[in-house]
C-alpha positions, 0 to 999 in steps of 0.5 A: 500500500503506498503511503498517503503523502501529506502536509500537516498545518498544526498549532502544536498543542498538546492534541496536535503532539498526538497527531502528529506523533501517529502521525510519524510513527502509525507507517501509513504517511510520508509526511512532508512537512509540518507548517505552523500558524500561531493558533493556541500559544504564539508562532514561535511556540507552535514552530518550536513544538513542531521541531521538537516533536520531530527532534524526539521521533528523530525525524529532523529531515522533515522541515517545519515551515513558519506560517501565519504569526495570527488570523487575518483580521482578529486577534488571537483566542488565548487558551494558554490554561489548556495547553500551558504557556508553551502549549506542551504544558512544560512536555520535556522533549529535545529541543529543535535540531534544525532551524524552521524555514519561513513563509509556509504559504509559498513553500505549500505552493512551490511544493504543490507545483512541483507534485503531481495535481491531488497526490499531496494532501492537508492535515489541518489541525488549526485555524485555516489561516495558512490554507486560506492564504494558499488558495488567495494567493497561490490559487493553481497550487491550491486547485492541486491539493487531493484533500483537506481533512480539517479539524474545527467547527460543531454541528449540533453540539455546543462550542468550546470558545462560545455557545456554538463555536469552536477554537479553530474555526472561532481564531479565524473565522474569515480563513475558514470562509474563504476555504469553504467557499474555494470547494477543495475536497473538505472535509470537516471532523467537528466538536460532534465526532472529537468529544467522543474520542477520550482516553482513560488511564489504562488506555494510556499507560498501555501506549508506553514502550515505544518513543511515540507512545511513551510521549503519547502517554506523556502528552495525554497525562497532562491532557486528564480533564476530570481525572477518569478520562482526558479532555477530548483527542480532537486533532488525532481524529483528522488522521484516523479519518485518513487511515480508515472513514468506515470508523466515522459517519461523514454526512453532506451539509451546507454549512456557512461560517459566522464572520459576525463580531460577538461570541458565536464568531466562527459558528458554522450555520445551516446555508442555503443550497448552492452555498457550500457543500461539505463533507462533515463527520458526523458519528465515531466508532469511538472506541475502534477509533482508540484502538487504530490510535493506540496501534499507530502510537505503538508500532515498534 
């Protein structure tokens, strides 16, 4: 089976770590870069997160490439309470051992180009600030994208940042309507599908053993919500999409994004035919989704 070449965009972010360590470890992905936006904890925390990760997987060869340093127009959601002041709550890993290369909107672009049209695919874990930007300023690399699997929005659940809207989406609503009106090949993993996907503490300390797992378990140690169980694996989700749709339930909406100014800024919204269509997941085989996690965490 070839291996699913892919760009993960990511704000790491203790559920961006998990991710991305399935992500390197799982054996199903050539991942050819990581690209960063400011998202939970700053742009130069999110950048040196990201080199870290790849430092204590031993995969320094994989570039990490700057991206957006905030959302468009807004200003950034501080949520530093849930993933600590450098977004890893003081996670203990080696530091980057090479430096980030800058501008991740053009390096997406060159790179696009350069591939054959849909054999790269985006993993975005954050605010689509970065994809936004590729699609308006780049629009023939973007056309070239295979598929966007997206982490963000609620559906029919409630929010995390207001009554009806999600971080992601909620840090830059104005990204995400530019990428859900562009019509890439979207599909989005909502609040609806991720509050379902927690792990317990044997679940956890099960993942030790391997590098990825060990850290994996590290991760979601300082990642317990009520102590019985973690708070919810959102970004993981997005690559277990990826390796296996047959554990989610992805329906079709029309769904509009909320670009007002008060708390649901970021909502997404019914919208009327011929507006965007877009493939949402929608229900989770939950715990077949944990043990595809717990494998690709785990494989020696």
């Amino acid at each position: 089976m070839t291996n699913r070449r892919v760009i993960i965009d990511t704000d790491p972010g203790l559920d961006d770590a998990l991710a991305i360590l399935h992500a390197l470890n799982c054996g199903r992905f050539e991942v050819l870069g990581l690209t960063t936006m400011a998202g939970n904890i700053g742009i130069d925390n999110t950048t040196r997160n990201a080199g870290r990760l790849l430092a204590a997987m031993g995969r320094s060869d994989i570039p990490v490439i700057t991206g957006a340093a905030g959302p468009l127009v807004r200003s950034v959601i501080d949520i530093s309470d849930i993933h600590g002041s450098d977004g890893l709550h003081g996670l203990a890993l080696p530091e980057p051992q090479t430096a980030p290369l800058d501008d991740a909107i053009a390096w997406m672009a060159d790179l696009l180009l350069a591939e054959p049209a849909g054999s790269v695919d985006i993993f975005a874990l954050g605010p689509l600030t970065n994809i936004a930007g590729l699609i308006t300023q780049h629009p023939k690399a973007a056309a070239r994208i295979g598929q966007i699997i997206a982490m963000g929005g609620a559906v029919d659940e409630p929010g995390n940042i207001g009554a009806r809207s999600e971080f992601n989406f909620a840090t830059d609503p104005e990204a995400a309507d530019i990428v859900f009106r562009a019509g890439p090949d979207l599909t989005l993993v909502p609040l609806d599908v991720t509050r379902k996907v927690r792990a317990d503490a044997t679940w956890m300390n099960n993942l030790r053993g391997t590098t990825a797992g060990t850290i994996a378990a590290d991760v979601i140690a300082l990642y317990f919500g009520d102590g019985r169980q973690s708070r919810p694996l959102h970004d993981p989700c997005v690559m277990l999409l990826a390796l296996d749709p047959s554990l989610f339930g992805v329906e079709e909406r029309y769904l509009a994004v909320d670009l007002g100014d008060d708390g649901d800024a970021g909502a997404l919204k019914p919208a009327r035919t011929g507006t965007a269509l877009l493939k949402v997941a929608m229900q989770v085989n939950a715990e077949g989704a944990l043990d595809l996690l717990a494998k690709g965490l785990t494989r020696a």
